[in-house]
VEXTORSE-724555 format. One record per residue: x, y, z of N, C-alpha, C in turn. Coordinates in steps of 0.001 Angstrom, whole numbers, padded with zeros to 6 digits, always signed. Example, Ala and Ser with C-alpha at 12.3 -4.5 7.8 and 13.67 -1.06 7.14 Angstrom:
! VEXTORSE-724555
+013190-005690+007800+012300-004500+007800+013200-003300+007800;+012850-002250+007080+013670-001060+007140+012900+000030+007870;
//
This chain:
! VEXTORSE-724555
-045790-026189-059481-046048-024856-058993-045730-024785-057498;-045528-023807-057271-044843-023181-055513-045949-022145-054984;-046178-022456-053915-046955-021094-053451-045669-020410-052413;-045484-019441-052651-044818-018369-051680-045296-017568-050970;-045122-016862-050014-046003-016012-049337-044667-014831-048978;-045096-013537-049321-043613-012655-049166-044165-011425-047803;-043187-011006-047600-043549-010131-046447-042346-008784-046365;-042781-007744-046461-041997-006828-046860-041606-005591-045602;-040372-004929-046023-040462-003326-045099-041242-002756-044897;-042020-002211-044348-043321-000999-044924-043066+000100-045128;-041328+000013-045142-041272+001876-045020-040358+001644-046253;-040046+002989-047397-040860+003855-047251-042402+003914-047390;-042824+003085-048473-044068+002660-048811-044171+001447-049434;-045396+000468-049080-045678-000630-049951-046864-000184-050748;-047094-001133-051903-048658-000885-052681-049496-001435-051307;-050746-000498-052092-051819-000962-051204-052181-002487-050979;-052843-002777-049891-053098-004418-049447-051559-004890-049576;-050465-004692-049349-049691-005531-049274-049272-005659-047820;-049226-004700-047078-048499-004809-045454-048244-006209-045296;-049896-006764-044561-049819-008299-043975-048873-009247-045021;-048733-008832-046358-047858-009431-047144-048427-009891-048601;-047546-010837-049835-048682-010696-050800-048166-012968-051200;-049102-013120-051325-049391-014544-052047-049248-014675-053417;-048270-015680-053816-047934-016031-055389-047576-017004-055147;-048374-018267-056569-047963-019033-056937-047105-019080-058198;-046167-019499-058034-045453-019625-059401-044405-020677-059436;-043615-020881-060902-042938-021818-061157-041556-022207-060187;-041393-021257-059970-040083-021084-059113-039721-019329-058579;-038665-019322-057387-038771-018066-056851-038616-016807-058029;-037682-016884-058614-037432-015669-059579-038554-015502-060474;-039713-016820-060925-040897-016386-061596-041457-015743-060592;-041763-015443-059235-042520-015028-058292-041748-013831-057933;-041144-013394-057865-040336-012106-058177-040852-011516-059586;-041037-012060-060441-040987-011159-061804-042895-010955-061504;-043446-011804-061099-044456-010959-061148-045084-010045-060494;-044294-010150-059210-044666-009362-058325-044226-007739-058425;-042989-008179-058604-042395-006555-059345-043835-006189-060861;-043739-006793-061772-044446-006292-062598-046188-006028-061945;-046368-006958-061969-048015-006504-061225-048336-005821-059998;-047238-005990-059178-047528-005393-057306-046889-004241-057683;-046273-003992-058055-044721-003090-058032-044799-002312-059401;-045955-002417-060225-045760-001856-061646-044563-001826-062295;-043859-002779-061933-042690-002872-062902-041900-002046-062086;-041833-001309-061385-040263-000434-060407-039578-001274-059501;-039180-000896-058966-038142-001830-057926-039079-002106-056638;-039067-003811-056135-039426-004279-055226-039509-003192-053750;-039846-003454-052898-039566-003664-051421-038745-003930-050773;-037918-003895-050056-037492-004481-049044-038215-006207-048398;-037424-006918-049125-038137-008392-048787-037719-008987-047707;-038652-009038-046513-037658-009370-044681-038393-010972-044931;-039079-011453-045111-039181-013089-045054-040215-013655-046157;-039221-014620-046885-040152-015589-047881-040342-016858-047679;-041353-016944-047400-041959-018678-046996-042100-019399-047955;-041467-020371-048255-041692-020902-049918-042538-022634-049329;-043397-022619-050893-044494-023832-050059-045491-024143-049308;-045517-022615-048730-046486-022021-047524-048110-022584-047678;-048470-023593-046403-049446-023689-045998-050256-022452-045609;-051738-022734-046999-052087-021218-046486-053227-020960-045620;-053220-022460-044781-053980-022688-043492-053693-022221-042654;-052019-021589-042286-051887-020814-041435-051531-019162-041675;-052003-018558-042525-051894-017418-043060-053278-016726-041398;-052937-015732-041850-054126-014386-040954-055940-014964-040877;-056002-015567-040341-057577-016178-040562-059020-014801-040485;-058653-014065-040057-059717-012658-040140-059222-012084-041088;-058010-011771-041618-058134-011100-043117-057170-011491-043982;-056372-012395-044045-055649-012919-045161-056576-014009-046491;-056990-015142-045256-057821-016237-045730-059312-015878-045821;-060173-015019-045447-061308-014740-046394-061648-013655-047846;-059906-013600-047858-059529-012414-049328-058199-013295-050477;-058520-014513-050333-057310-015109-051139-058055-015360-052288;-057242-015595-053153-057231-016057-054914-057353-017102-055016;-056929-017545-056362-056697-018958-056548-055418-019656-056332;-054954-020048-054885-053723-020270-054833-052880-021409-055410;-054185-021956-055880-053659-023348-056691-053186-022930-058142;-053071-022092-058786-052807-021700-059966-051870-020808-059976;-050830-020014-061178-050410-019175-061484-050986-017642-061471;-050115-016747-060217-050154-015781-060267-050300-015286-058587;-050819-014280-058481-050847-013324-057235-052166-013860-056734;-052371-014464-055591-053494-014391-054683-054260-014078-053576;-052653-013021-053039-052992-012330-051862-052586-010987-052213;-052390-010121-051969-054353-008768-052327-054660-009415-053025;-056501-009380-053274-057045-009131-054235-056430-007748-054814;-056894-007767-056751-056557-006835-056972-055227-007161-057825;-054167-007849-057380-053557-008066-058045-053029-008992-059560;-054523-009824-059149-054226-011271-060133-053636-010930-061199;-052651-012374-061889-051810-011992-062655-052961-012655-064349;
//
């Protein structure tokens, strides 16, 4: 498993809780794409994707609001919003 951490355009609009960006673990990048489109994205077309950190230590993520709102990053699926788990 991979943890990724994605970070998007904000314009025109992102889903809610995504700005600071959204956390997925998955098998590889295109599994982390498919869920993010399906669960973040309800299935429509992504964001604008400006930087993907693949592997991402999530010791250095936002310490006032990234890291006291994360998931289970050790497992499969979305862990940054809450809200999204897959």
């Amino acid at each position: 498993m991979i943890r990724y951490w994605f970070e998007f355009k904000n314009y025109p609009k992102v889903p809610p809780g995504t700005r600071m960006g959204c956390g997925v673990t998955a098998f590889d990048y295109e599994d982390a794409l498919a869920m993010l489109k399906e669960k973040v994205f309800n299935g429509g077309n992504l964001a604008h994707i400006i930087c993907t950190k693949e592997n991402i230590d999530i010791s250095t993520l936002d310490a006032n609001h990234v890291l006291p709102n994360i998931g289970l990053a050790n497992k499969r699926g979305i862990w940054f919003p809450p809200g999204y788990d897959y």
